[in-house]
C-alpha positions in Angstrom: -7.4 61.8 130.7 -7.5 64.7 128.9 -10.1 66.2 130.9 -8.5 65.4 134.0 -5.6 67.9 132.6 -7.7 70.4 131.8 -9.7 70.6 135.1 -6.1 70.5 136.6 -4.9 73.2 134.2 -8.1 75.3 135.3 -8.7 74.8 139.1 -5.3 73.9 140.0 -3.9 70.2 141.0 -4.7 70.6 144.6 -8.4 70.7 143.9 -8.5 67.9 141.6 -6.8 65.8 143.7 -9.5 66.3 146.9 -12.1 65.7 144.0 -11.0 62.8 142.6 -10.4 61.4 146.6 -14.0 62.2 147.5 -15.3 60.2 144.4 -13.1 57.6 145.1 -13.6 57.2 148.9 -17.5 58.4 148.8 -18.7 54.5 148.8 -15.8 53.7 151.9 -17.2 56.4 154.2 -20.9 55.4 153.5 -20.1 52.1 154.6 -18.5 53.4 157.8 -21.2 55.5 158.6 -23.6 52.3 158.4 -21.5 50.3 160.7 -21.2 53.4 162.9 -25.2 53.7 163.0 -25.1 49.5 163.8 -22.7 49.8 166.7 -24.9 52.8 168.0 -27.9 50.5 168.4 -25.9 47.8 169.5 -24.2 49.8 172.1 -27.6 51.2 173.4 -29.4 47.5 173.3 -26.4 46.1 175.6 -26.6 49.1 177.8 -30.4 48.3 178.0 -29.9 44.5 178.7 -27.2 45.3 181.2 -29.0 47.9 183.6 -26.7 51.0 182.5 
């Protein structure tokens, strides 16, 4: 905690708020960009199968 309040005391609270959030949310966005990549090749395999 106390580092927390000195990184905020140093780099200012909006900062370590968007670096805390990309920490956080860093495991959430690699999962969406794996189901992103699996509807891609789902898309293009139905487009395939149905002549488009």
């Amino acid at each position: 905690m106390e580092d927390m309040l000195r990184l905020a005391a140093n780099y200012g609270f909006p900062m370590v708020v968007a670096g805390y959030l990309l920490v956080r949310l860093e495991p959430v966005i690699k999962e969406l960009q794996k189901s992103i990549t699996s509807l891609t090749v789902v898309v293009a395999v139905s487009e395939i199968i149905n002549g488009r």
